[in-house]
C-alpha positions as CSV (number, residue, x, y, z in Angstrom):
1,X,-3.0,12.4,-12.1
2,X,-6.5,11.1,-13.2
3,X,-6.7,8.0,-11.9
4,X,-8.5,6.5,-13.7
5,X,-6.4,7.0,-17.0
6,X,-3.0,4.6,-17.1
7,X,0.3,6.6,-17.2
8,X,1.9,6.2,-20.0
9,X,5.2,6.9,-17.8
10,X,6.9,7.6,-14.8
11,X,9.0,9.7,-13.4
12,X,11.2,10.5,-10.3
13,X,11.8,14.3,-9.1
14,X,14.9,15.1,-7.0
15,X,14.7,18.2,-4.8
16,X,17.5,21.3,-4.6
17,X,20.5,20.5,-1.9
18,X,19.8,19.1,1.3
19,X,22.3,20.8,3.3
20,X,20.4,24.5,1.8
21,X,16.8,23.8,2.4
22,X,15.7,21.0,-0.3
23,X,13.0,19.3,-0.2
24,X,10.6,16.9,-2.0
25,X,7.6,20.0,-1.7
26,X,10.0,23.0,-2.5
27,X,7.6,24.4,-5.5
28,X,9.9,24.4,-8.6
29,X,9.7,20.0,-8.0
30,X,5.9,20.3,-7.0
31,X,5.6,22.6,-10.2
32,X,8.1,20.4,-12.5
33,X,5.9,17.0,-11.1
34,X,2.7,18.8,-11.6
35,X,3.7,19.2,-15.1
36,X,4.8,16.0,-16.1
37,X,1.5,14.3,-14.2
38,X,-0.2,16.9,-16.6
39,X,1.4,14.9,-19.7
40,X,0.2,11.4,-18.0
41,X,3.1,10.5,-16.4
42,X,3.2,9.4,-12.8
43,X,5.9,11.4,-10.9
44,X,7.3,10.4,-7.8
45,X,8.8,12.9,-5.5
46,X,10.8,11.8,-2.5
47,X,13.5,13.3,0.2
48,X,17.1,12.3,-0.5
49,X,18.8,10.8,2.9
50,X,18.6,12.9,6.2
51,X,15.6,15.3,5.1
52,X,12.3,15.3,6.4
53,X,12.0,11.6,7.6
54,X,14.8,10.1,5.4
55,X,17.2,7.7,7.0
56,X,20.6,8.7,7.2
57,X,23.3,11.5,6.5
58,X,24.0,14.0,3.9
59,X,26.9,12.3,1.3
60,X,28.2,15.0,-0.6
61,X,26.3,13.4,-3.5
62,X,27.4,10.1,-3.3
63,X,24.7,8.0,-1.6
64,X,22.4,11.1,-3.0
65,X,22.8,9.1,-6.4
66,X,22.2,6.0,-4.6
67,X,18.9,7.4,-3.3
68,X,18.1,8.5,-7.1
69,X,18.3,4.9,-8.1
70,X,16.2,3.8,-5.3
71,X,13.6,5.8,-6.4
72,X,13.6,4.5,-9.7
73,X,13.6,0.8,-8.6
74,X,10.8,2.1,-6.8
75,X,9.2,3.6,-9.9
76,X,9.4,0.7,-11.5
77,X,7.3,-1.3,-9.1
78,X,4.7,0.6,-8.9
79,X,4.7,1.1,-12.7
80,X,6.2,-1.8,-14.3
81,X,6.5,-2.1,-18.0
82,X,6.6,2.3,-18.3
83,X,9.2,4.0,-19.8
84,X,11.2,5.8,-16.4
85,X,12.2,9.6,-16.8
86,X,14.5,11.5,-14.1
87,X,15.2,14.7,-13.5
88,X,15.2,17.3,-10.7
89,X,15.9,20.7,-9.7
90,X,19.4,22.1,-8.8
91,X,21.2,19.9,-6.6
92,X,18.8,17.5,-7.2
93,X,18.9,17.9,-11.2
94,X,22.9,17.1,-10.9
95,X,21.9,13.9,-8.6
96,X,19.4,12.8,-11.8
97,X,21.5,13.6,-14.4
98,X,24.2,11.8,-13.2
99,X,22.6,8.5,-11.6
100,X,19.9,8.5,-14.6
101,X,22.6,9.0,-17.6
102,X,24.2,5.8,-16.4
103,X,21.5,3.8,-15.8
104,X,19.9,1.8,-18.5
105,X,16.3,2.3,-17.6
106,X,16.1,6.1,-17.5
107,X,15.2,6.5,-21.5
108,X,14.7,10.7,-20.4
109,X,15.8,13.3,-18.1
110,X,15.4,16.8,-17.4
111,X,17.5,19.3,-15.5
112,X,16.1,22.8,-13.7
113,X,18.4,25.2,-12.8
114,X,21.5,23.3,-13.5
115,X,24.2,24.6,-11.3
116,X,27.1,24.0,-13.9
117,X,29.3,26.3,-11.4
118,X,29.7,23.6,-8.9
119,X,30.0,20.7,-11.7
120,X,33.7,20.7,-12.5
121,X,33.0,17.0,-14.5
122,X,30.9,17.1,-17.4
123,X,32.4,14.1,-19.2
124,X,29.4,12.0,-18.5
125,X,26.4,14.2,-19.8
126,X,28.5,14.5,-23.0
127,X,28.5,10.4,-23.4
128,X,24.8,10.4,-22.6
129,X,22.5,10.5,-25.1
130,X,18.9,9.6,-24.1
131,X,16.8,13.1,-24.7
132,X,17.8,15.5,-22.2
133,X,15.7,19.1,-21.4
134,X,17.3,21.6,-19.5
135,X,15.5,24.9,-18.3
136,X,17.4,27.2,-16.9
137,X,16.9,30.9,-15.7
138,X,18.6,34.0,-17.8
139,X,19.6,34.9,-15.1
140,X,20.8,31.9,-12.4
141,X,24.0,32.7,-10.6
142,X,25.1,28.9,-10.7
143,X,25.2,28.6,-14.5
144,X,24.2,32.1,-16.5
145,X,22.6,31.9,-19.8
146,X,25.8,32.0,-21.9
147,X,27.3,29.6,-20.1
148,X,24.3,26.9,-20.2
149,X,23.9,27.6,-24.0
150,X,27.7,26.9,-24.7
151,X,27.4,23.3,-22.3
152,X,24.4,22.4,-24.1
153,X,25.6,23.4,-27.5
154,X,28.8,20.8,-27.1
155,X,26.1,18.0,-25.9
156,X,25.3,15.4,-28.4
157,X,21.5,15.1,-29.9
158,X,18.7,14.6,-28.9
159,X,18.8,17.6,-26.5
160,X,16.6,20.6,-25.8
161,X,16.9,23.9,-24.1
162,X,14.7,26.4,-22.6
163,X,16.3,29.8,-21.3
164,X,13.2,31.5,-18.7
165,X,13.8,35.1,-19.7
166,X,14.5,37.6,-16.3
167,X,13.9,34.3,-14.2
168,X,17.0,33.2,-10.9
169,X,18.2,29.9,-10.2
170,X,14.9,29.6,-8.5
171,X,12.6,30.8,-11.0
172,X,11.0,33.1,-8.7
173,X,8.2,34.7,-10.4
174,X,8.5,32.5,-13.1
175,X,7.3,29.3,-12.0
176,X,4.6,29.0,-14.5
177,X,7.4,29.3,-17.9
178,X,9.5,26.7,-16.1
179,X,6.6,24.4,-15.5
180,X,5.1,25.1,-18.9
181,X,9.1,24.0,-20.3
182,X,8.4,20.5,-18.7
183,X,4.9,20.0,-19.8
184,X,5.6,20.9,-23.2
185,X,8.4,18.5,-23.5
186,X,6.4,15.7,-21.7
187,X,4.0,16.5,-24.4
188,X,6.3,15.5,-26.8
189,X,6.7,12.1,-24.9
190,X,10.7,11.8,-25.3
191,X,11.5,8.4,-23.6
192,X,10.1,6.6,-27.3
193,X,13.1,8.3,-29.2
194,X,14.8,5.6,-30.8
C-alpha cells in the first residue's frame, strides 16, 4: 500500500491448512492481499495457531476461527472506523467464511479455492448475506466447477463468482486470473452494499 494514501478498508487473509503446509506467505494469500492493497485496502496476513511462530496447537478449526476473530480485533485497531473484509484461501477461506459470516463487523468476504468437499455444513453461508466472492479453479479436486456453481447458485444475493478456467485448487499457473478476481471485486468496494 502507498502510504501515504488512507485505506479506505481492511482486510484479514487466512492461509490454506496448517497441518498441509499453510502459511501466511503461501502465494495465492500474498497474491489475494496484494490485490486487495491494490484496491486501497490494508490487508493483514497472519499464521493461524502452531505455524511459523504462532502460539499453540492445531484445533481442527475451532480455535482456527478464534484466531480469525483476533485478527479482526486486530484490524480494527490499527484501522478504526474502516469497513473490515475477511477472506482466505482453502482451509483458511472456510475459517473466514465461517468466523466472518457471524460476526457483525465483517460487511465482506471472499473465498479461494473453497474446499466444499470437506464442508458437510453449509447452513450458515446460506443465512449470510454480506457480499460474498468466491474464485475457484475449473478444475479444484476439493469442490469442481459444477459443484461450486450449484452452492453458489442456492446462496442468497449479493454474491459473485469467478470460475479460473484450466486453473487446481491452487491456482497454479493461474495466479494472476485469481488475483485479478480479488482486485476487480475490491474495485467494486462491496462492504458499502446496503
Amino acid at each position: 500500500m502507498n502510504p501515504d494514501i488512507p485505506p479506505r478498508a481492511a482486510a484479514v487473509v487466512c492461509h490454506a491448512h496448517p497441518l498441509h503446509g499453510g502459511v501466511m506467505h503461501f502465494k495465492v494469500v500474498f497474491r489475494a492481499a496484494k490485490a486487495l492493497q491494490a484496491e486501497g485496502v490494508a490487508a493483514l496476513r497472519f499464521n493461524f495457531r502452531g505455524v511459523g511462530r504462532s502460539e499453540g496447537r492445531h484445533d481442527e478449526g475451532r480455535g482456527e476461527q478464534d484466531d480469525v476473530r483476533a485478527a479482526l480485533a486486530e484490524v480494527e485497531r490499527r484501522f478504526p472506523g474502516l469497513p473490515v473484509v475477511t477472506g482466505g484461501f482453502s482451509f483458511g477461506s472456510a475459517m473466514a467464511l465461517r468466523a466472518g459470516c457471524a460476526d457483525d463487523r465483517v460487511r465482506a468476504l471472499f473465498a479461494l479455492g473453497l474446499p466444499l468437499s470437506m464442508m458437510p455444513d453449509l447452513a450458515f453461508l446460506r443465512a449470510c448475506t454480506r457480499p460474498r466472492l468466491f474464485v475457484q479453479g475449473e478444475r479444484d479436486t476439493y469442490a469442481p466447477a459444477a459443484l461450486i456453481r450449484d452452492v453458489v447458485d442456492a446462496l442468497p444475493e449479493p454474491k459473485s463468482l469467478a470460475v479460473i478456467p484450466g486453473a487446481d485448487h491452487f491456482f497454479a499457473g493461474h495466479l494472476e486470473e485469481m488475483q485479478e478476481a480479488v482486485r476487480a471485486w475490491a474495485a467494486t468496494r462491496p462492504w458499502e452494499a446496503p
